[in-house]
N, C-alpha and C positions, 0 to 999 in steps of 0.2 A: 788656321793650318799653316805650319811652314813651308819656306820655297825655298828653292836648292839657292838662293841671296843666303837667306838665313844661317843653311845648314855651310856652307865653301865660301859665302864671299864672291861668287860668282854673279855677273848681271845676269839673272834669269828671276823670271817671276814665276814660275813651271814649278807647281804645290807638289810636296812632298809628303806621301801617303805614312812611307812604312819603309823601316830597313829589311834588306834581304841577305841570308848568304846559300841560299839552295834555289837555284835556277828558276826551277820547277814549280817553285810556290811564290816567282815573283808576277806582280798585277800592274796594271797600268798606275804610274805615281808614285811606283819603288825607285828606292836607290838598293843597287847591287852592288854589293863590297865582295873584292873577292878574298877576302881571307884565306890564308892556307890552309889545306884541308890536310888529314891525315895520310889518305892514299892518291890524291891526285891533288891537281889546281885548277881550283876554281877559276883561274882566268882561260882557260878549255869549257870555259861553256859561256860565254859574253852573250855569241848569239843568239842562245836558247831565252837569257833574261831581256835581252833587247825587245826579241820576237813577243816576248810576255807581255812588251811595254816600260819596261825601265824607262826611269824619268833621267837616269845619270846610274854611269857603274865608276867604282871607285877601285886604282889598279895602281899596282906598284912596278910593271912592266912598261915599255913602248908601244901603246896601242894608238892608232889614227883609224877615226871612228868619223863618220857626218853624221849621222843617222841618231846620235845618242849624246849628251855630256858627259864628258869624260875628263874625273877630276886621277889625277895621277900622284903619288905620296911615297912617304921611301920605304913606310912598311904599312900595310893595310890591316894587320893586325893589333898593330899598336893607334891606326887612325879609330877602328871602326867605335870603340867605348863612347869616343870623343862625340865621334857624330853620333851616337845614339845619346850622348846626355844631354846635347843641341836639342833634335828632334825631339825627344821625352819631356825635357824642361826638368834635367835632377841638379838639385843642387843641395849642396853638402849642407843638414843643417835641418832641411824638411821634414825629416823624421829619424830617428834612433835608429839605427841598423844592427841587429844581433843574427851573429853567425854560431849556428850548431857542427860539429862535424864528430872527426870518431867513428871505427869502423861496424861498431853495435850502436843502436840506440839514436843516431842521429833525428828520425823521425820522430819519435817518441818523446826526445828531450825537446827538439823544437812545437811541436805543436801543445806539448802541457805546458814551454811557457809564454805561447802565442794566447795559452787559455788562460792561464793565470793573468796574464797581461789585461785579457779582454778584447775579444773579438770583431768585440764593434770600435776601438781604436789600436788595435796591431793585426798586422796580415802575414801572413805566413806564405813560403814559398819551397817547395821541395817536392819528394818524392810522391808525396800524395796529391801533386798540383800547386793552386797559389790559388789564398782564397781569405776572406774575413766574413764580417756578420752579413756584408752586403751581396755578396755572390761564390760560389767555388767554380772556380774552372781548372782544366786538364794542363800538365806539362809534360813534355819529351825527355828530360836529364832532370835529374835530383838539383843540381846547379847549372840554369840555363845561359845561353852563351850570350853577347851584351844585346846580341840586336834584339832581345827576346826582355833578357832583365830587366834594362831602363822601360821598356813599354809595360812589365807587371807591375812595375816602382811606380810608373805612372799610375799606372789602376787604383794603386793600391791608398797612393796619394789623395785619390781623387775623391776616394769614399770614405776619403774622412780617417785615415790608418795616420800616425804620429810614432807609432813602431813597427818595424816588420823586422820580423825572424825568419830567415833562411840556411836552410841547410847546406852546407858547403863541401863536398866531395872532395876526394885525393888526386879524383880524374881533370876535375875545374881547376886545382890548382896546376895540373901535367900540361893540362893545353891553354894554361894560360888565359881564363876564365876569369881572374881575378883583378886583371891590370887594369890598376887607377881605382881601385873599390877597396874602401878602406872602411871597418867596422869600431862600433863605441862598445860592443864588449862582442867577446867568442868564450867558449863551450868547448870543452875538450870532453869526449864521454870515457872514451878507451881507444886503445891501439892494438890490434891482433892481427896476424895476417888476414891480406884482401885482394884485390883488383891488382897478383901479379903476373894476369893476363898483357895489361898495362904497363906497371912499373920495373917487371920481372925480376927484381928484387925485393926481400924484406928493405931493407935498409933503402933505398931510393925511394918504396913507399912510405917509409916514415920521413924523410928528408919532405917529399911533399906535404906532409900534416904537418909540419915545422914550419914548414914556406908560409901555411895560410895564416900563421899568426904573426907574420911580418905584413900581414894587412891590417893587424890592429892601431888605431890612433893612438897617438902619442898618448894623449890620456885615458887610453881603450884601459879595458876592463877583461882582465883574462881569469875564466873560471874552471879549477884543473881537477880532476879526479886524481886525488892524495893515494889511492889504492892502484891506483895503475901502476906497472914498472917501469913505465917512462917519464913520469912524474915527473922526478928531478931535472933531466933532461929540458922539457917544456918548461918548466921554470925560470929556466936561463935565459927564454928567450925577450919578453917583456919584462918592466917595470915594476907595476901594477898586479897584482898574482893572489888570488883567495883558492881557499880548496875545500872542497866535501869527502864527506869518504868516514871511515869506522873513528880517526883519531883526526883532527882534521880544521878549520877553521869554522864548518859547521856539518859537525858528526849526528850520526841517528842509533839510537839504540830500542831496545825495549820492539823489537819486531814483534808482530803476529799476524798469520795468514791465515785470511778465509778465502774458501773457493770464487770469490767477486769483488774482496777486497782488501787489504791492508793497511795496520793499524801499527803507527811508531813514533816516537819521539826522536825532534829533532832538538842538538840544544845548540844555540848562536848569541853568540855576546853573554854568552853564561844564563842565558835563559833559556826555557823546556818550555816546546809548542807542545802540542799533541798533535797529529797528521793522520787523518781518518780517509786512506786515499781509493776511490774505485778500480785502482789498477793493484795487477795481481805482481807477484813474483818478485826476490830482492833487487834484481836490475833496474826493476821500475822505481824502487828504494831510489836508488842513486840518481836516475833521471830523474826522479823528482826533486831529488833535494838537489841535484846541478840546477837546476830553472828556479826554486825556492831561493838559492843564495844571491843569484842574479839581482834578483825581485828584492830582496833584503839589502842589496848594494846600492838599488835604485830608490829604494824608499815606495816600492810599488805594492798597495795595497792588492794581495792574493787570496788571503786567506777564504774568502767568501766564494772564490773561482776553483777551489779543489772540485768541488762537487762535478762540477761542468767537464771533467777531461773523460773525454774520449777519443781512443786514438783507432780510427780504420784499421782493420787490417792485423792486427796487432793483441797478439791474446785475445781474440774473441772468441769465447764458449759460444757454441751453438746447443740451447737447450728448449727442443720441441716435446719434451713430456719420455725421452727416452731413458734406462734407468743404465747410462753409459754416458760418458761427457766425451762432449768433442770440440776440442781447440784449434782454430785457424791462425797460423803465426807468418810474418814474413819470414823468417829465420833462414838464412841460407849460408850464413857462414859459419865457422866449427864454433867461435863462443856463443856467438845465438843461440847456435841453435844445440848447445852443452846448458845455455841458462833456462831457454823454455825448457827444455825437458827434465830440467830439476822441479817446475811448477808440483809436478808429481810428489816431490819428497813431503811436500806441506800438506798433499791432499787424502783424504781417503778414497783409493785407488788400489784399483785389483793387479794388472797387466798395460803395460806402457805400447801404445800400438802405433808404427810410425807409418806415415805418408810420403814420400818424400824421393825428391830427384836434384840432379846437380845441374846449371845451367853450362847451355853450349860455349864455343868459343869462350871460354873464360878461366880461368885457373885450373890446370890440371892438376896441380900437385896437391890442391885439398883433398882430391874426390876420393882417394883411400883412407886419408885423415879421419874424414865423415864416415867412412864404413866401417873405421876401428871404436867409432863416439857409438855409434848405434847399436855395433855388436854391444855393448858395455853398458849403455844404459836404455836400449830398448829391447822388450819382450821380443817383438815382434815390427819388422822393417818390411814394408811394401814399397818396390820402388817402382818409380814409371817417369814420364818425361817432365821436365819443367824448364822451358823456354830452351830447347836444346838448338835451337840456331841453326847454322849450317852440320851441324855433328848428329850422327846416328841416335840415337837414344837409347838403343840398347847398346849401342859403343860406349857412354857417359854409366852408364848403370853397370857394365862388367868392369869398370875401374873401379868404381865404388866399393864392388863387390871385394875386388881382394885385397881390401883394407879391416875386412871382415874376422874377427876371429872365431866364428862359429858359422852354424847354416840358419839362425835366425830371421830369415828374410824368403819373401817373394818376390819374383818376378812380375811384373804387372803392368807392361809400359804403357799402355792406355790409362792416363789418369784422370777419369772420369770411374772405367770398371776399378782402378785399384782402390779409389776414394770408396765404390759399393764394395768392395773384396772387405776392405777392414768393418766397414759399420757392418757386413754378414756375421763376422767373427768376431764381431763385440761382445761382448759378457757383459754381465750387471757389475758394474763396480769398475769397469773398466776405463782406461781414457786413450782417445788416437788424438795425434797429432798432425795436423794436414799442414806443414812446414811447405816453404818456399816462396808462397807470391802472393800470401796477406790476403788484401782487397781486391788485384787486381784481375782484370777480366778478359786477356788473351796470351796465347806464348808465343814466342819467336821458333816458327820453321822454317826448313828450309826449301819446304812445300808452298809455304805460305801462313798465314797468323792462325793460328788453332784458338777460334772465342772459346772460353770458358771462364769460371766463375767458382772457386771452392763451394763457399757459403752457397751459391746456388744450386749446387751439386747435392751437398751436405742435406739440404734442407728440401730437395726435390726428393732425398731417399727416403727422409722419415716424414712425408706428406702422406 
């Protein structure tokens, strides 16, 4: 174990557990770094980490402490990377690092080509957690902040992983998430608006998805979706530059969709694979063939790893013997959730029946966008809460509403009853879609965390 000698240079032989930057979750053997927080500073809560046990708190202020070490630095945001690749033991070189980002798809694209990669030597880290062949565990942000990342790089390390694929947010780049972390290739999927809760512009959120490919290595590996209309733009910004997409440096044609899987050629260096993939829908087209070209850059044998992709959360049909389909999607932004609900054009399908709510504190100016996509391409729109935060839920759902150009929709803010409202009113031939939060298993109130579970809802009604 290291000792605060190790991590500062200090004569102390006092073992260093674990970095901390939330007070509250620090234990005897922490170092507390106070990074700057969003709405306050962290150096207003010293005492609370001390009282915890801090072994040493790390501060860019005039603090005089007996009681603690107290190393002092000119910016604690720019220190804390450093100490945590001390602590972790990362060093540049130990394994491949591939960055996904993009405001659809970042999921998707990094876990098919954590799969293709091969589980038991690449680990994956993002919104669905960080995990490889040897264990899955839970994360708090899509891109976690350093004191959190060098200890999953450790994990990841340690069991045996020679590549990890991480998904890289617009927010990771906003707060500065990325300083001194530099990737051997990145993944652009698409660019549509997103998080300008955050950025409050288009334009300053795409500056940030710009920023993250100033983290690519000198001889990084930048892989760009040729169909995007920022395309060109990101081109400029590296070296190094391949692309996917309908005309492209590796294009797919010859589509065909079955209700569980899809079938296309892809053609690269003037040769035609065939690609027999179990994800549905053309976006998974592209996610795939983004993670297929990587792997063709790398000389990394995939081909025998299609089979294996599955992605949580994400397109999954829930099918108990009922003669209605029913799909759980994350999809919460207007191109998501415009691509799942084309899955329908390929299906035979009666009535498009939607599920679906806008989350709290977060972009207001989609939430009409979304209720002009639904009047238009769904039958039928059930709306109810989905992670509404500190905001009403039927405050998030009357914005929705008059973006609406029809009366298509219900009311339904319990979404548990809305989730029963649609499977009541399903027809044979019919398909609902339960849009917004995938896999996962609670929402943000402002009461407190509402557990629930789509799929365990879906699947407790047709029991």
């Amino acid at each position: 174990m290291k000792t605060i000698k190790d991590i500062f240079n200090i004569d102390s032989n006092i073992e260093v557990k674990d970095i901390k930057i939330n007070s509250k979750a620090v234990n005897p053997g922490d170092i507390f770094v106070c990074v700057s927080g969003v709405n306050f500073d962290r150096h207003d809560f010293i005492d609370e980490a001390v009282t915890n046990g801090a072994s040493a708190i790390v501060v860019s202020k005039d603090i005089k402490r007996d009681d603690v070490i107290v190393v002092k630095v000119d910016d604690t945001d720019e220190e804390m990377p450093k100490i945590a690749r001390k602590l972790y033991d990362y060093h540049e070189g130990d394994f491949k690092l591939f960055g996904v980002t993009g405001t659809d798809g970042k999921t998707s694209t990094a876990i098919i080509l954590s799969t293709l990669i091969g589980n038991d030597i690449c680990g994956y880290v993002g919104t669905n957690g960080y995990s490889c062949s040897k264990f899955e565990k839970e994360t708090h942000n899509t891109t976690p902040d350093a004191d959190l990342m060098y200890k999953y790089f450790k994990e990841l390390k340690e069991a045996g992983c020679k590549y990890i694929v991480m998904e890289v947010s617009s927010e990771a780049s906003f707060r500065k998430r990325l300083r001194n972390l530099y990737f051997d290739a990145l993944i652009l999927t698409n660019v549509t608006r997103d998080h300008l809760n955050v950025h409050k512009t288009l334009e300053n959120y795409i500056e940030c998805k710009k920023e993250i490919f100033h983290h690519l290595k000198e001889d990084g590996i930048s892989i760009l979706n040729k169909d995007d209309k920022l395309y060109n733009e990101f081109k400029k910004i590296n070296k190094i530059n391949y692309s996917y997409g309908k005309d492209a440096d590796l294009s797919f044609k010859n589509i065909k969709y079955f209700d569980h899987s899809t079938k296309f050629d892809i053609i690269y260096n003037n040769n035609k694979t065939h690609i027999n993939s179990p994800l549905v829908g053309k976006f998974n087209v592209y996610n795939l063939s983004a993670a297929i070209l990587l792997c063709e850059k790398l000389n990394i044998n995939y081909k025998n790893n299609i089979k294996n992709i599955s992605i949580p959360g994400r397109v999954n049909f829930i099918n108990m013997g009922q003669n209605y389909k029913v799909v759980i999607d994350y999809a919460h932004t207007v191109n998501a959730i415009k691509n799942v609900l084309s899955l329908a054009d390929n299906l035979k399908v009666n009535r498009k029946i939607v599920v679906t709510g806008m989350a709290g504190s977060r972009d207001k100016g989609k939430r009409p966008i979304v209720g002009e996509l639904l009047s238009e391409k769904a039958d039928l729109s059930i709306l109810c809460f989905d992670d509404p935060a500190n905001e009403d839920p039927l405050d998030i759902i009357k914005e929705i509403i008059t973006g609406f150009k029809n009366d298509h929709y219900i009311i339904e803010v319990d979404r548990k009853k809305a989730i029963k409202k649609a499977m009541d009113l399903a027809k044979k031939d019919d398909i609902i879609f339960i849009l917004g939060k995938g896999n996962e298993k609670s929402h943000k109130c402002i009461t407190g965390p509402i557990v629930m579970n789509d799929e365990e809802e879906v699947r407790k009604n047709l029991s």
